[in-house]
C-alpha positions as CSV (number, residue, x, y, z in Angstrom):
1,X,99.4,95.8,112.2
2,X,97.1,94.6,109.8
3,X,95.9,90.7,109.7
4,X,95.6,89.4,106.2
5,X,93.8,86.2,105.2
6,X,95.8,83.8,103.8
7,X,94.8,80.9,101.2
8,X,95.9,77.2,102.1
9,X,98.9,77.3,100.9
10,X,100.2,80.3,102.6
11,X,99.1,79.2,105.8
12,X,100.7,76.4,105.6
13,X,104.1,78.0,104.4
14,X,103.3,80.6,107.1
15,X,102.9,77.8,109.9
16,X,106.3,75.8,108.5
17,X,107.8,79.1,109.1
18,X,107.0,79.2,112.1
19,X,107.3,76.3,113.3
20,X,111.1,76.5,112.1
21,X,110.6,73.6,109.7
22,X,110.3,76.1,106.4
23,X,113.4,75.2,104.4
24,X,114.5,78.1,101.5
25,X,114.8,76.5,98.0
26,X,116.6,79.6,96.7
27,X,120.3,79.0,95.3
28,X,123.0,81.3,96.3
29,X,122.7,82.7,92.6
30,X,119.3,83.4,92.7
31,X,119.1,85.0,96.1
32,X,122.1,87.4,95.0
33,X,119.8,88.2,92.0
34,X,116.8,89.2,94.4
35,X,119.2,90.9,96.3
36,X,120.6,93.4,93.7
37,X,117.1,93.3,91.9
38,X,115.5,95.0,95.2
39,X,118.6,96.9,96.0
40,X,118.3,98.7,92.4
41,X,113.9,98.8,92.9
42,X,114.5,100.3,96.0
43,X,117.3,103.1,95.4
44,X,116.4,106.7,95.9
45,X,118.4,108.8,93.9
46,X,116.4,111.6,93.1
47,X,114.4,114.3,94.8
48,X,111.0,116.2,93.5
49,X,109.0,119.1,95.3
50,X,105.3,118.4,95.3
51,X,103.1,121.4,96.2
52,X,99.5,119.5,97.7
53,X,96.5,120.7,99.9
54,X,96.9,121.0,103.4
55,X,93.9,118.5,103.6
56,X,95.7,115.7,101.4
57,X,99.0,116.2,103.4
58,X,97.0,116.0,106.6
59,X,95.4,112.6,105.6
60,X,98.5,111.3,104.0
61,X,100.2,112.2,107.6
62,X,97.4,110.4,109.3
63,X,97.5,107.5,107.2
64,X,101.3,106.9,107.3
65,X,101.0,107.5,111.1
66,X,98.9,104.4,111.0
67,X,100.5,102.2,109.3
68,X,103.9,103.1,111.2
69,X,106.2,105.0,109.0
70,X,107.3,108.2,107.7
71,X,104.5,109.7,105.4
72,X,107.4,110.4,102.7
73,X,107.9,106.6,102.9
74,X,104.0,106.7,102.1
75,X,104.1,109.0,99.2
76,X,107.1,107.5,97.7
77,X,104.9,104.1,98.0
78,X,102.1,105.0,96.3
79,X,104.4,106.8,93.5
80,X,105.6,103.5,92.9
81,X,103.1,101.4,92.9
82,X,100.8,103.9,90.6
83,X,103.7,103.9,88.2
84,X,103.9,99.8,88.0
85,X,100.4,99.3,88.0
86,X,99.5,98.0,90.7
87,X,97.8,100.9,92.4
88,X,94.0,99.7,92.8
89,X,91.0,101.8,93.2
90,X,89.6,100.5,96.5
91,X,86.0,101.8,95.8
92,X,85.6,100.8,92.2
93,X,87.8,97.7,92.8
94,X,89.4,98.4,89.5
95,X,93.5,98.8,88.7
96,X,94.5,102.1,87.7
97,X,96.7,100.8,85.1
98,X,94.5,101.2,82.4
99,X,96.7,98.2,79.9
């Protein structure tokens, strides 16, 4: 698993965590909001056929054998991240949404 660094503030969330002294300050209402919100991000209703290069499927195979899961999960991932913007260019350090 990869380490992150974390700024000040995270760490210290993370270490109240932890520590069990990290208290939520979600309401009921909000945390049913998240709930559905993630529910409805993370629904799979519809299937595509892709046709790639052996050579991308094996590295995408690789990679998703890295970090742990299936390398559909992987694909479907990057999908969605690409279409909300927040696929980055790790070379050029640049977003690919181009707003």
């Amino acid at each position: 698993m990869k380490k992150f660094k974390l700024d000040e503030d995270e760490q210290a969330l993370l270490d109240a965590f932890e520590a069990g002294q990290f208290e939520s300050g979600l309401t009921p209402e909000r945390r049913l909001f998240i709930a559905k919100s993630a529910e409805a991000t993370f629904k799979k209703d519809k299937k595509i056929n892709v046709r790639i290069s052996s050579r991308d499927l094996s590295a995408i195979q690789r990679r998703a054998l890295e970090e742990g899961i299936p390398y559909q999960t992987l694909v479907s991932s990057i999908i969605h991240k690409y279409v909300s913007g927040s696929l980055c260019d790790a070379l050029s350090n640049k977003s690919t949404n181009n707003a």
